[in-house]
Structure formats: C-alpha cells, structure tokens
CHARMM internal coordinates of N, CA and C (Angstrom, degrees):
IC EDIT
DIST 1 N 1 CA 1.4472
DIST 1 CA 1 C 1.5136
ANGL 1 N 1 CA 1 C 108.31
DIST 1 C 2 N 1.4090
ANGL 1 CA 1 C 2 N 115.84
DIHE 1 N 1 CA 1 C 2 N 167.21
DIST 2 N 2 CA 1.4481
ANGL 1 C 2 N 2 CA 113.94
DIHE 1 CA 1 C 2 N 2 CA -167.24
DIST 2 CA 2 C 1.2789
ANGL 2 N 2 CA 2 C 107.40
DIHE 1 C 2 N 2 CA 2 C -167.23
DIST 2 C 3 N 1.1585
ANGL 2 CA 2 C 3 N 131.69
DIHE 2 N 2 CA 2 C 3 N 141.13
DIST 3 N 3 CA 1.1888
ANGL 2 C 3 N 3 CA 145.67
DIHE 2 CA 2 C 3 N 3 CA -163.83
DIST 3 CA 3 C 1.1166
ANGL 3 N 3 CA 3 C 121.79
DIHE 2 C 3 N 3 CA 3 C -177.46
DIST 3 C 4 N 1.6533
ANGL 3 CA 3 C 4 N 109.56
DIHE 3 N 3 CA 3 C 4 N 97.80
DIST 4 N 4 CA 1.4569
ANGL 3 C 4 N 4 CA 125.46
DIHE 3 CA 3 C 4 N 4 CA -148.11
DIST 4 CA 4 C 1.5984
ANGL 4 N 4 CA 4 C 105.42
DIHE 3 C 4 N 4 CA 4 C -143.22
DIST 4 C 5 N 0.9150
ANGL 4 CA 4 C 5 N 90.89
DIHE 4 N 4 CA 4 C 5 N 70.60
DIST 5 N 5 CA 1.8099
ANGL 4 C 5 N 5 CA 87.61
DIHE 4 CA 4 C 5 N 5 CA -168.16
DIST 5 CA 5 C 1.9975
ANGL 5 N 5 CA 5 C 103.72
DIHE 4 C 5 N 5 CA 5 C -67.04
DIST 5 C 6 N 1.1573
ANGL 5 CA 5 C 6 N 107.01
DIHE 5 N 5 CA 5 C 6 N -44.85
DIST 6 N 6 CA 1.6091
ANGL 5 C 6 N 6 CA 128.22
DIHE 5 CA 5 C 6 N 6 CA -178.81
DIST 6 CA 6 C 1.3924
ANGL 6 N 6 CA 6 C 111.21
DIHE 5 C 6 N 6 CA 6 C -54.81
DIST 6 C 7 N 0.9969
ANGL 6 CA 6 C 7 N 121.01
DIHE 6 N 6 CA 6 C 7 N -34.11
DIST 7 N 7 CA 1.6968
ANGL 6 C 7 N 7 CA 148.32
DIHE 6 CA 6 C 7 N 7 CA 167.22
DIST 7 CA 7 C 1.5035
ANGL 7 N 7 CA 7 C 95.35
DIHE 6 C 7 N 7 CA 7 C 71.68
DIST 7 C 8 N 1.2987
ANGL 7 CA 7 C 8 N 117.85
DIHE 7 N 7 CA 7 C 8 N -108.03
DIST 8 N 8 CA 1.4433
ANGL 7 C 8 N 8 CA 99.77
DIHE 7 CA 7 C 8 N 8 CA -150.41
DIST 8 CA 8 C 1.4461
ANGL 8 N 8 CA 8 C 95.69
DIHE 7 C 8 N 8 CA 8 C -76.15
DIST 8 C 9 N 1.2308
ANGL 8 CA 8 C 9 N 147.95
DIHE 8 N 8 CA 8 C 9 N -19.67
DIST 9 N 9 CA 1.7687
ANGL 8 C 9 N 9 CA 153.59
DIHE 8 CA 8 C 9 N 9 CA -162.28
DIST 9 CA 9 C 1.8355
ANGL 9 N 9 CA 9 C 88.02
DIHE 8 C 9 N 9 CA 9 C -79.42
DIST 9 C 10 N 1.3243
ANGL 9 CA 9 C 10 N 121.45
DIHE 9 N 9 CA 9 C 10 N -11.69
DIST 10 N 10 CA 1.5151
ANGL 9 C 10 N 10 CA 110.70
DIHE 9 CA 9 C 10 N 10 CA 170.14
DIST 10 CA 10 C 1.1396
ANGL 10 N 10 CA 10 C 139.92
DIHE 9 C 10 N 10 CA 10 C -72.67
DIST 10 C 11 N 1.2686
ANGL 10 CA 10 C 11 N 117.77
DIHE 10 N 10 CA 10 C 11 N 125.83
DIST 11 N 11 CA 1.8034
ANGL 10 C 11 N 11 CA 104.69
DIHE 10 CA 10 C 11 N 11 CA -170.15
DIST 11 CA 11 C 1.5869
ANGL 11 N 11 CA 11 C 109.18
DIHE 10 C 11 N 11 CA 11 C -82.91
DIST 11 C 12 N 1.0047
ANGL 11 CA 11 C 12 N 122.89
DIHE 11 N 11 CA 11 C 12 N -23.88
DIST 12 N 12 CA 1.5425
ANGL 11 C 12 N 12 CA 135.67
DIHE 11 CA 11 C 12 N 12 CA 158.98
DIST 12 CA 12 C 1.1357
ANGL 12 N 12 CA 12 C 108.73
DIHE 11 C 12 N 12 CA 12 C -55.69
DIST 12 C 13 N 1.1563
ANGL 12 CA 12 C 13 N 148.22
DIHE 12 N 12 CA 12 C 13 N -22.33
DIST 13 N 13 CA 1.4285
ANGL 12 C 13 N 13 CA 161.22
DIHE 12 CA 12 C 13 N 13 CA -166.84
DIST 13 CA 13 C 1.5665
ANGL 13 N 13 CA 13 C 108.95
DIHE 12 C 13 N 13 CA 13 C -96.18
DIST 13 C 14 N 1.2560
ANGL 13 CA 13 C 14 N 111.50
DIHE 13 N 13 CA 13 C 14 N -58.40
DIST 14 N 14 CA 1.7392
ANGL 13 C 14 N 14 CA 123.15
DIHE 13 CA 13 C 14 N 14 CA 159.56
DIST 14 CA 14 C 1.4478
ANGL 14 N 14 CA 14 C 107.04
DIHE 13 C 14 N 14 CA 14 C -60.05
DIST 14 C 15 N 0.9342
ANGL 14 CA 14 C 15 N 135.13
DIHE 14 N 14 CA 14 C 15 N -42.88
DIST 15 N 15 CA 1.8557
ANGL 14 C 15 N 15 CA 137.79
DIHE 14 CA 14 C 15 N 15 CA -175.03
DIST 15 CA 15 C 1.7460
ANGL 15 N 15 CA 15 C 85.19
DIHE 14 C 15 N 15 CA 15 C -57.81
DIST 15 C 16 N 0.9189
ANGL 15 CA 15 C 16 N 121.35
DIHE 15 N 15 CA 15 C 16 N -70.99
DIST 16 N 16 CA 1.6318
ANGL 15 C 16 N 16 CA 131.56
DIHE 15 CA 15 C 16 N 16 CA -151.45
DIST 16 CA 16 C 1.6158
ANGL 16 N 16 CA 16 C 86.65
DIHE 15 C 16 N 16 CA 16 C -69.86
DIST 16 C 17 N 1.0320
ANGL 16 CA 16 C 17 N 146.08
DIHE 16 N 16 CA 16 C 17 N -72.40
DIST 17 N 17 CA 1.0289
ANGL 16 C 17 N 17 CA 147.62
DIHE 16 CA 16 C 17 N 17 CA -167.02
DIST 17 CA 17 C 1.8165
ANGL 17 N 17 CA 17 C 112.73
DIHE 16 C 17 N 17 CA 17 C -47.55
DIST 17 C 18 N 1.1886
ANGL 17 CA 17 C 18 N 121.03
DIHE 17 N 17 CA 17 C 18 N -49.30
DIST 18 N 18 CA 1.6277
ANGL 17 C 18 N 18 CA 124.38
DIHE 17 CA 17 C 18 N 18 CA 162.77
DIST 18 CA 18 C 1.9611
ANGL 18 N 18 CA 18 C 108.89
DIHE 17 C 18 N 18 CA 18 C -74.86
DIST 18 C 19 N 1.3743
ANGL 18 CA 18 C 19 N 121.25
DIHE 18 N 18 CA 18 C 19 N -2.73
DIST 19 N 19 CA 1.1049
ANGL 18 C 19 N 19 CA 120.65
DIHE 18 CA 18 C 19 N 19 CA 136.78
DIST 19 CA 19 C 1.6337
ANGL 19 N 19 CA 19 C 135.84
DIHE 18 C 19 N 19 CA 19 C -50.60
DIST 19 C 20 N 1.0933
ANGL 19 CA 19 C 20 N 91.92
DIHE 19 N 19 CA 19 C 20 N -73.85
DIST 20 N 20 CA 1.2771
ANGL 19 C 20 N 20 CA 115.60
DIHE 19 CA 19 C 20 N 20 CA 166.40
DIST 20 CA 20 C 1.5912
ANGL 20 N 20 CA 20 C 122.02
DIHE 19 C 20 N 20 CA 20 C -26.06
DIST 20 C 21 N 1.6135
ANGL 20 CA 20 C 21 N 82.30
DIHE 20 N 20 CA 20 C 21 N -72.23
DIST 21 N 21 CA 1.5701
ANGL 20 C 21 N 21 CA 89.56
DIHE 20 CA 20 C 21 N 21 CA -175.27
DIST 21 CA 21 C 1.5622
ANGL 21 N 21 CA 21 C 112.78
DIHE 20 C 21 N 21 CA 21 C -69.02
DIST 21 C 22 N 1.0640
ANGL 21 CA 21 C 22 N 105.25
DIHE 21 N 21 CA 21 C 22 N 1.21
DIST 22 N 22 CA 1.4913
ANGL 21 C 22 N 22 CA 109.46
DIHE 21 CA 21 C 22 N 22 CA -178.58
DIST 22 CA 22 C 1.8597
ANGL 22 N 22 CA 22 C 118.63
DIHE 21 C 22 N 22 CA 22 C -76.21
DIST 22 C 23 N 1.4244
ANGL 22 CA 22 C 23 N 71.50
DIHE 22 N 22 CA 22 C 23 N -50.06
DIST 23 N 23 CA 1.4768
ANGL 22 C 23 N 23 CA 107.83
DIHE 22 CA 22 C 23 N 23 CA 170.55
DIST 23 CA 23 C 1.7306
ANGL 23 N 23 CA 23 C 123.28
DIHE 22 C 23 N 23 CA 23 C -18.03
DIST 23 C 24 N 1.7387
ANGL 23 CA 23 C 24 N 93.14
DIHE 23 N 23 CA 23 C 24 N -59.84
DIST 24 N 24 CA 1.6694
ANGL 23 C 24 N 24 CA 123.64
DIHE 23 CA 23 C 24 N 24 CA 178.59
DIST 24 CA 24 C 1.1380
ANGL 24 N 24 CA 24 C 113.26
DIHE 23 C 24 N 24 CA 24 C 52.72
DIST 24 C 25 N 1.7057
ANGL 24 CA 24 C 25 N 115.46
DIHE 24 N 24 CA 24 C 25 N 56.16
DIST 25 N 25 CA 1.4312
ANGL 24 C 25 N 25 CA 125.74
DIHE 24 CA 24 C 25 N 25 CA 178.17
DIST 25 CA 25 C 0.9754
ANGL 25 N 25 CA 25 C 130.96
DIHE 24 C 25 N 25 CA 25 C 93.76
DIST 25 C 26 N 1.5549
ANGL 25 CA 25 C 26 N 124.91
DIHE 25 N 25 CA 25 C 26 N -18.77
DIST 26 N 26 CA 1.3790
ANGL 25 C 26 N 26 CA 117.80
DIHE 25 CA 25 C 26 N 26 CA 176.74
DIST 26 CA 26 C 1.4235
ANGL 26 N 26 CA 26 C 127.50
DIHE 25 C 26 N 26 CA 26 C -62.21
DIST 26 C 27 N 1.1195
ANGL 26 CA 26 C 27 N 126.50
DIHE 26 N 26 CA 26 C 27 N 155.41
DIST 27 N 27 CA 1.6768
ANGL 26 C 27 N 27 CA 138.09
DIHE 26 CA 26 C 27 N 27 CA -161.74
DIST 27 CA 27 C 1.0289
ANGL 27 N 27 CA 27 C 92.31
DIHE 26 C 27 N 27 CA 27 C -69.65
DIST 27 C 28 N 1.2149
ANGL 27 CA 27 C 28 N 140.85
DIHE 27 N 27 CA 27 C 28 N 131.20
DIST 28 N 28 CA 1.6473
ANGL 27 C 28 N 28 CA 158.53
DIHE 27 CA 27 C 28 N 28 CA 154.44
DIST 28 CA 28 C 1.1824
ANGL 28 N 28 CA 28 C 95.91
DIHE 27 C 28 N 28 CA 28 C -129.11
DIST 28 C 29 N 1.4908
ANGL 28 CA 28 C 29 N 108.46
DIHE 28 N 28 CA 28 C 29 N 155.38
DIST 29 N 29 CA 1.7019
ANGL 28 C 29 N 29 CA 129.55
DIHE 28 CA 28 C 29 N 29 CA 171.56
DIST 29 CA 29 C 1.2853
ANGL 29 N 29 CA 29 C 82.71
DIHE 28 C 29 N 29 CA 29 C -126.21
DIST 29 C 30 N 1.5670
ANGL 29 CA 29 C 30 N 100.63
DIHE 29 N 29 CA 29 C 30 N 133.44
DIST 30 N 30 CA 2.1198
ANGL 29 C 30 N 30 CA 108.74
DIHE 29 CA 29 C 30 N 30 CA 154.17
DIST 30 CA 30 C 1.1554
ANGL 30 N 30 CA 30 C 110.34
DIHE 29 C 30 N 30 CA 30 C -122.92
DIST 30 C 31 N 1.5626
ANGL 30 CA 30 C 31 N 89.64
DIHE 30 N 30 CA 30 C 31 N 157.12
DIST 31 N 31 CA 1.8243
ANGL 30 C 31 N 31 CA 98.07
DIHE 30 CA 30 C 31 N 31 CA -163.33
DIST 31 CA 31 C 1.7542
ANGL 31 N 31 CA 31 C 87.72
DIHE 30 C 31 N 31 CA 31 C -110.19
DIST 31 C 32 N 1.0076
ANGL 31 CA 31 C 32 N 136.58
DIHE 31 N 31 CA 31 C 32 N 128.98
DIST 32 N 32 CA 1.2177
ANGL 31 C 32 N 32 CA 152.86
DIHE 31 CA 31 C 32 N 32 CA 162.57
DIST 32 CA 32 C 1.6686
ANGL 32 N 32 CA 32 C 110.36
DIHE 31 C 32 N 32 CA 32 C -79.71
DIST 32 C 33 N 1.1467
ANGL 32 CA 32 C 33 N 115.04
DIHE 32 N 32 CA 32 C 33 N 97.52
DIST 33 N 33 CA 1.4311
ANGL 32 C 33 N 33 CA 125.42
DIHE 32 CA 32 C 33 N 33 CA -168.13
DIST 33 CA 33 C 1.8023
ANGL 33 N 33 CA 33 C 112.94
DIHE 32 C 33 N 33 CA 33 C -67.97
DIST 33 C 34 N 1.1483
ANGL 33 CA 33 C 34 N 110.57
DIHE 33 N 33 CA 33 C 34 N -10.02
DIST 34 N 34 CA 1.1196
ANGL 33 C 34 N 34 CA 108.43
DIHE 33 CA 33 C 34 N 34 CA -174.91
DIST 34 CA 34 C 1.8068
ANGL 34 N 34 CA 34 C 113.52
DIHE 33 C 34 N 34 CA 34 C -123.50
DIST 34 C 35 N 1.2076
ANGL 34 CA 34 C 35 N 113.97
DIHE 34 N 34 CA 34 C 35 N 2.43
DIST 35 N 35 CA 1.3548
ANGL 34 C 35 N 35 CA 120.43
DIHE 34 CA 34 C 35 N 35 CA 155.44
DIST 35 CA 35 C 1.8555
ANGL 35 N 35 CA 35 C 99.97
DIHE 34 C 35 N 35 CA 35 C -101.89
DIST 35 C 36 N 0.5752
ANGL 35 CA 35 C 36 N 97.56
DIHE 35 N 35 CA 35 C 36 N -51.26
DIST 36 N 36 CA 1.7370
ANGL 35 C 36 N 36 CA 101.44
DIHE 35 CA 35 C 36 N 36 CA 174.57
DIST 36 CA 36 C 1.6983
ANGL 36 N 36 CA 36 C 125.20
DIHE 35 C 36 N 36 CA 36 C -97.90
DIST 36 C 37 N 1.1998
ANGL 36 CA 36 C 37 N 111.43
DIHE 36 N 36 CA 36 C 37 N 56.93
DIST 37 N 37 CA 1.1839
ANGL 36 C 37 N 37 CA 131.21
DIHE 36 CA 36 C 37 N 37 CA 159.60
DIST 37 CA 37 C 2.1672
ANGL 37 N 37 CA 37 C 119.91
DIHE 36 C 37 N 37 CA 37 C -25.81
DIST 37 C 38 N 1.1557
ANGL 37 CA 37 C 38 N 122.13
DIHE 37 N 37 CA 37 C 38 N 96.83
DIST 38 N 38 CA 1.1365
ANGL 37 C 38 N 38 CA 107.05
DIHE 37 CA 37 C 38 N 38 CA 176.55
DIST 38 CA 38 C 1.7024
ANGL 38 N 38 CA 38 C 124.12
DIHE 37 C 38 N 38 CA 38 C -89.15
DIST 38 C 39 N 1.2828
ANGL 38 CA 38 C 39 N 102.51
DIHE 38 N 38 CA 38 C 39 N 148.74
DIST 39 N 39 CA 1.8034
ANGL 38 C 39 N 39 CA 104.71
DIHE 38 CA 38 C 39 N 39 CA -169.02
DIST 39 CA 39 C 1.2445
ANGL 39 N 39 CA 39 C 114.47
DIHE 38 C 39 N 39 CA 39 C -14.06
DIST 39 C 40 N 1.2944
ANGL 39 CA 39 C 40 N 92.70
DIHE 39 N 39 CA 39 C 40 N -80.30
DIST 40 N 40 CA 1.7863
ANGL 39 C 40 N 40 CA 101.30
DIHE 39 CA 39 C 40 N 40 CA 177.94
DIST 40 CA 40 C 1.5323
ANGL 40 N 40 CA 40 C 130.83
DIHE 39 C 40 N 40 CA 40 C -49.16
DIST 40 C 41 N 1.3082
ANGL 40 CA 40 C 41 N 113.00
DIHE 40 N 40 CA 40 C 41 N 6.18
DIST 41 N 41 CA 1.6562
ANGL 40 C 41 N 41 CA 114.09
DIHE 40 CA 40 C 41 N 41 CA 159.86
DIST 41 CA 41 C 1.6466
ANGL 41 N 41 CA 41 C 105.18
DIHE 40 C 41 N 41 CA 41 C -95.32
DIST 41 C 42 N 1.0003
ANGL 41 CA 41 C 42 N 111.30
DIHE 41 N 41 CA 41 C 42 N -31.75
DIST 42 N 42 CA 1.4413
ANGL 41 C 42 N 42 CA 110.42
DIHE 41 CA 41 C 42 N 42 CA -173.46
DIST 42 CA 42 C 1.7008
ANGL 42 N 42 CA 42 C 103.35
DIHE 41 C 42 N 42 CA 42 C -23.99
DIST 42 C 43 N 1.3412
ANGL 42 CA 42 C 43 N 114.18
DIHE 42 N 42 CA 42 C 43 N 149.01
DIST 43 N 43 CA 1.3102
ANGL 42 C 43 N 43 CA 113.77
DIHE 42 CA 42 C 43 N 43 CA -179.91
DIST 43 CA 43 C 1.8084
ANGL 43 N 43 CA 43 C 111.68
DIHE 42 C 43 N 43 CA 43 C -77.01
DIST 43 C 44 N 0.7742
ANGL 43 CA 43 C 44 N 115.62
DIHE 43 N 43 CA 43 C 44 N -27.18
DIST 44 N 44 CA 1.6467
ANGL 43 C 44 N 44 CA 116.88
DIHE 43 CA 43 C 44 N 44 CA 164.66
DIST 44 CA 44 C 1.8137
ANGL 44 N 44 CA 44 C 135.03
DIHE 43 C 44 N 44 CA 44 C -67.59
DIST 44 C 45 N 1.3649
ANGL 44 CA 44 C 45 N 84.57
DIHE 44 N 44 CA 44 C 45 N -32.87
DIST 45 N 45 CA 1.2417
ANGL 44 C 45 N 45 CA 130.57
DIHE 44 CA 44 C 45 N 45 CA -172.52
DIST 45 CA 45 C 1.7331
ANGL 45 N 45 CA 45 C 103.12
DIHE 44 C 45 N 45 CA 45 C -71.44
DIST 45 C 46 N 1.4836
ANGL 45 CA 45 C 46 N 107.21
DIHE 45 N 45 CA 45 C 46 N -70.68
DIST 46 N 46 CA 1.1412
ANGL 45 C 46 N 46 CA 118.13
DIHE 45 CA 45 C 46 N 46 CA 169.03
DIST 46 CA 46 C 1.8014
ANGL 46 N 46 CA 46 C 127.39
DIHE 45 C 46 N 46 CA 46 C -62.61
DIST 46 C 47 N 1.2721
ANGL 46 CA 46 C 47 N 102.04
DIHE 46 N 46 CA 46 C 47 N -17.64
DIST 47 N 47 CA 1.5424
ANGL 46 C 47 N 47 CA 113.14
DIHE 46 CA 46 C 47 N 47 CA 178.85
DIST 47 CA 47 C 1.2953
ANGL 47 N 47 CA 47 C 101.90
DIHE 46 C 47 N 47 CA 47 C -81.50
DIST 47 C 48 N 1.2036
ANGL 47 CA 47 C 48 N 138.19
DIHE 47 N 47 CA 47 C 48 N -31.24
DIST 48 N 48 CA 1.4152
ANGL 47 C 48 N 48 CA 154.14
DIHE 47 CA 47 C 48 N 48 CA 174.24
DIST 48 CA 48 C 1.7810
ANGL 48 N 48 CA 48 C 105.97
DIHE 47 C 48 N 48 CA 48 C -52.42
DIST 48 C 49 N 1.4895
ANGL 48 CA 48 C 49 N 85.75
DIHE 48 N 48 CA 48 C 49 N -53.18
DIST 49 N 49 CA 1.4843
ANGL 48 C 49 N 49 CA 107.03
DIHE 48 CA 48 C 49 N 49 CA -174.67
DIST 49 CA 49 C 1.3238
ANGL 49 N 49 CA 49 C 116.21
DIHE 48 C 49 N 49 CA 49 C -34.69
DIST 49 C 50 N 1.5744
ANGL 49 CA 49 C 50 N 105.13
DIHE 49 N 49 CA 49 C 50 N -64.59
DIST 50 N 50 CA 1.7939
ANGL 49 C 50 N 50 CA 146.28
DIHE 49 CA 49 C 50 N 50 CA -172.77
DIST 50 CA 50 C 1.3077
ANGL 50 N 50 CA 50 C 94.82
DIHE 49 C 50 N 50 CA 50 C -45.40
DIST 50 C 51 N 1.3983
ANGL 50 CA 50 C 51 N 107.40
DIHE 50 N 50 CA 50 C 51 N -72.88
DIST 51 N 51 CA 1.2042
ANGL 50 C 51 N 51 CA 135.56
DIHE 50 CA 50 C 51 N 51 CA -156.49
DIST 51 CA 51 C 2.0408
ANGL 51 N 51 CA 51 C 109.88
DIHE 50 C 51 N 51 CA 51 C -46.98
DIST 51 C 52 N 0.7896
ANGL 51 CA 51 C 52 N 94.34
DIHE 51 N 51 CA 51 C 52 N -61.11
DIST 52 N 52 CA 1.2469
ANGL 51 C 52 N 52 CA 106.29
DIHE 51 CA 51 C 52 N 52 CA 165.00
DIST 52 CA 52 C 1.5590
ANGL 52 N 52 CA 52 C 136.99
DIHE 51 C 52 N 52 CA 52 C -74.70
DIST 52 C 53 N 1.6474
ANGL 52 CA 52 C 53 N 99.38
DIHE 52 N 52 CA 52 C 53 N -50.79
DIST 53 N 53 CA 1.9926
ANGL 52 C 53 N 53 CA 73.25
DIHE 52 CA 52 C 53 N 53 CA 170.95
DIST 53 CA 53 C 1.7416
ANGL 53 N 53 CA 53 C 110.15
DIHE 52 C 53 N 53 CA 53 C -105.40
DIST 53 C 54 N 1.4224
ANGL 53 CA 53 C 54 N 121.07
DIHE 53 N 53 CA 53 C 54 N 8.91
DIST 54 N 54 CA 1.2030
ANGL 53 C 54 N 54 CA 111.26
DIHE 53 CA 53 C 54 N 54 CA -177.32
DIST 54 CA 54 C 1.5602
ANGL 54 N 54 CA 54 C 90.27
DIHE 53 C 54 N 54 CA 54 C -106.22
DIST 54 C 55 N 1.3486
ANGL 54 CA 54 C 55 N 127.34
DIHE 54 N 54 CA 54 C 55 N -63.38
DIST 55 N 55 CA 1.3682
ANGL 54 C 55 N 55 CA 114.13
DIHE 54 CA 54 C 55 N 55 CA -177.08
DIST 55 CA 55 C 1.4127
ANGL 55 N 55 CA 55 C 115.23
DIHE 54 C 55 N 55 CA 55 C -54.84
DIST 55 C 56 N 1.4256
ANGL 55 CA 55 C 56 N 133.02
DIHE 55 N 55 CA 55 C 56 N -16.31
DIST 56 N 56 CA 1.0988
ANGL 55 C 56 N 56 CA 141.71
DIHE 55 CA 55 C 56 N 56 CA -162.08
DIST 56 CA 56 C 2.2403
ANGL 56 N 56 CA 56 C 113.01
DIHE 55 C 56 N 56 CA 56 C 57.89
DIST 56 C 57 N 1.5214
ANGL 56 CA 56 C 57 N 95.39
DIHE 56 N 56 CA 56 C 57 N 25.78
DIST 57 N 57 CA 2.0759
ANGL 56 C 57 N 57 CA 92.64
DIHE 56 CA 56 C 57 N 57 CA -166.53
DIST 57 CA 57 C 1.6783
ANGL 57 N 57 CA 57 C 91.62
DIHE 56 C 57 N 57 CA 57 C -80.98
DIST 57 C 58 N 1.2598
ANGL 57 CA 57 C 58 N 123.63
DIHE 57 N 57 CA 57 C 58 N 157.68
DIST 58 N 58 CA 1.4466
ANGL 57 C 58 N 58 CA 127.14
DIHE 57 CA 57 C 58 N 58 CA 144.73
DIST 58 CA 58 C 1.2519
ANGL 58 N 58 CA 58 C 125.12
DIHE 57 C 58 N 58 CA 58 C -60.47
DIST 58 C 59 N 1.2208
ANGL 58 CA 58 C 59 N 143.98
DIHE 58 N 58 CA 58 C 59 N 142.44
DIST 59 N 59 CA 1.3627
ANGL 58 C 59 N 59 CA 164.88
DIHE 58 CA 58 C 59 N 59 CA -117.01
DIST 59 CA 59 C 1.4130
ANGL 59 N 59 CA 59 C 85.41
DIHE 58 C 59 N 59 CA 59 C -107.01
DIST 59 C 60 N 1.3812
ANGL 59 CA 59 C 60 N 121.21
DIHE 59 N 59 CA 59 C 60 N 161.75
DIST 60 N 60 CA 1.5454
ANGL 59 C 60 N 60 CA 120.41
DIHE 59 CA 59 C 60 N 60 CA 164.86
DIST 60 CA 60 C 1.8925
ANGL 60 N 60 CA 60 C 90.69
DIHE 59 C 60 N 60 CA 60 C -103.95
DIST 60 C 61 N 0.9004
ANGL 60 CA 60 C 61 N 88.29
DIHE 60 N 60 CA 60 C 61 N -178.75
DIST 61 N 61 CA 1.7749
ANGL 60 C 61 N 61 CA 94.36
DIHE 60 CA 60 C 61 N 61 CA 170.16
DIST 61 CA 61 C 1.3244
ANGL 61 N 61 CA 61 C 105.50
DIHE 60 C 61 N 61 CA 61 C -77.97
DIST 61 C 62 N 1.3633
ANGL 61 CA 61 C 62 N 152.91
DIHE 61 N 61 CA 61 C 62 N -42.41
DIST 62 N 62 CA 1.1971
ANGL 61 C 62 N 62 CA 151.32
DIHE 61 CA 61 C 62 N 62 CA -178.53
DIST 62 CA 62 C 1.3244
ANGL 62 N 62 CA 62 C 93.22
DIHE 61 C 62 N 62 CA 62 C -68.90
DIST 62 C 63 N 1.4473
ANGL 62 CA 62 C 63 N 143.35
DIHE 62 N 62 CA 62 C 63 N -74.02
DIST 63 N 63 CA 1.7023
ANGL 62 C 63 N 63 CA 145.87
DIHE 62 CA 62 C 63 N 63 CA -162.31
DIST 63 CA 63 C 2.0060
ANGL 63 N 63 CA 63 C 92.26
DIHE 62 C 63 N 63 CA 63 C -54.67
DIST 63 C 64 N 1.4141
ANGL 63 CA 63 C 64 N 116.01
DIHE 63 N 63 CA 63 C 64 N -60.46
DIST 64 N 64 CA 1.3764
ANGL 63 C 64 N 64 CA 98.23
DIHE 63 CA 63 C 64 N 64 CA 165.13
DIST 64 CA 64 C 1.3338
ANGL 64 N 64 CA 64 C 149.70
DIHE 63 C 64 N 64 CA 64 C -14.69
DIST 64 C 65 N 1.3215
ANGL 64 CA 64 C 65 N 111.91
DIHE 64 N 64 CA 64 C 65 N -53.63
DIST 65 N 65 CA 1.5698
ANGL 64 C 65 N 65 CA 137.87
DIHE 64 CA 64 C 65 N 65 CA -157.45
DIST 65 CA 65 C 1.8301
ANGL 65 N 65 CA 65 C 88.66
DIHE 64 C 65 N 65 CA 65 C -84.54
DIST 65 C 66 N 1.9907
ANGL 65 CA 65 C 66 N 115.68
DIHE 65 N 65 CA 65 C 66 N -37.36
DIST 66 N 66 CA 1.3165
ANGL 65 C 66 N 66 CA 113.61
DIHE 65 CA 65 C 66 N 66 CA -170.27
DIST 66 CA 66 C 1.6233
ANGL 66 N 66 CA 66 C 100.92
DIHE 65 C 66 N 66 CA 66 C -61.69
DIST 66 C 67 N 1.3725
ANGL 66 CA 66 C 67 N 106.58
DIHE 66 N 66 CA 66 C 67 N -43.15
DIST 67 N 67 CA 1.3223
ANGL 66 C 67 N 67 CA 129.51
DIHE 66 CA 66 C 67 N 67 CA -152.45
DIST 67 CA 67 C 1.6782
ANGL 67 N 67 CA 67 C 110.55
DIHE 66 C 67 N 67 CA 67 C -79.84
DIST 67 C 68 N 1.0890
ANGL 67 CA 67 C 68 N 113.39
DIHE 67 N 67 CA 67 C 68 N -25.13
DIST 68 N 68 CA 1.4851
ANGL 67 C 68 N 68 CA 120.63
DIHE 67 CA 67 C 68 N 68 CA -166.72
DIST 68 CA 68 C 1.3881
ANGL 68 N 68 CA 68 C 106.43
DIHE 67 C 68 N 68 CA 68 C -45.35
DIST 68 C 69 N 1.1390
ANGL 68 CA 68 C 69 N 139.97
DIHE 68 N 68 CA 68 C 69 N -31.44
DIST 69 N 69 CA 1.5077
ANGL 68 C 69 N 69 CA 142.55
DIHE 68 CA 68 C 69 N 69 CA -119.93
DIST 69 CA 69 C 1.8757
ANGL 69 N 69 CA 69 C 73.66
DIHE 68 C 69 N 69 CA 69 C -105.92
DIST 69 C 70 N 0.5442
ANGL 69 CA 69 C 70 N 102.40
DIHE 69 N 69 CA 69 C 70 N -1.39
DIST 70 N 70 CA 1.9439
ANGL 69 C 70 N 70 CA 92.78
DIHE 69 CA 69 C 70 N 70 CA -159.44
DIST 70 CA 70 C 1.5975
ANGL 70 N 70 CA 70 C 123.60
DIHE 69 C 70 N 70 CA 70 C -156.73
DIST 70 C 71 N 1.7366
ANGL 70 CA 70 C 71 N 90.80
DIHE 70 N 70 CA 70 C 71 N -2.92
DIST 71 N 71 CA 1.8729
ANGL 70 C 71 N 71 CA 91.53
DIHE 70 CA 70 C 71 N 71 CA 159.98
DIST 71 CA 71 C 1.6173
ANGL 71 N 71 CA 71 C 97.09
DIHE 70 C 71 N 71 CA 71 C -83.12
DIST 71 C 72 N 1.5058
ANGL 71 CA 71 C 72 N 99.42
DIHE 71 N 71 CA 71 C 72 N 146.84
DIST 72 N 72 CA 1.5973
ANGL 71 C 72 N 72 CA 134.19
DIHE 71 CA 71 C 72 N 72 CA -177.13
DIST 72 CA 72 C 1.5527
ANGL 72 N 72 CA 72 C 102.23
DIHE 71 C 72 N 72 CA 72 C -107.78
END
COOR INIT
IC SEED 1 N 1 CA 1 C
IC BUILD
C-alpha cells in the first residue's frame, strides 16, 4: 500500500521504494491509497468511525447507514 501524496519529499515513499528493490522482482500488486480510496476513509465514513469507537457516541441513523458496512 502507498500513500504518498508529497511524492518524492515522502519518507513513506523511500520505505516502499527500498522495499521494492528489495523485493528483486517478485509480483506485488500496490494499492495506491489515494487514487484508490477505500470505503472506510471516506470522510463521512470515517467520522462514523470516530464517533463510535473512539468517542464511544451511538450512531445517528444517517452516521449508521455510513457505518453499516463494518459494525460487528
């Protein structure tokens, strides 16, 4: 995974990159977190997140519906 918005000024960017080369060819797929955004970052999505297990609040029905995908 990768998430390098700073691009080359990223130190996450160098980590992955001496990965890589470490690597010496093997098949990896990378997910680029910021062209490919997953649900649960969504900014609504993630406020839902907070809201509930860090604030410990109950969901409204609207923050719910964000959240559903991933209450247990």
């Amino acid at each position: 995974m990768q998430y390098t918005p700073r691009n080359e000024r990223s130190s996450a960017k160098k980590i992955l990159d001496a990965f890589i080369e470490e690597i010496n060819g093997l098949d990896i797929e990378k997910l680029d977190l910021v062209k490919d955004v997953p649900d649960l970052f969504l900014e609504k999505n993630l406020t839902a997140y907070i809201h509930r297990n860090y604030f410990g609040q109950e969901l409204s029905s609207t923050r719910r519906v964000y959240y559903s995908k991933w209450i247990v």
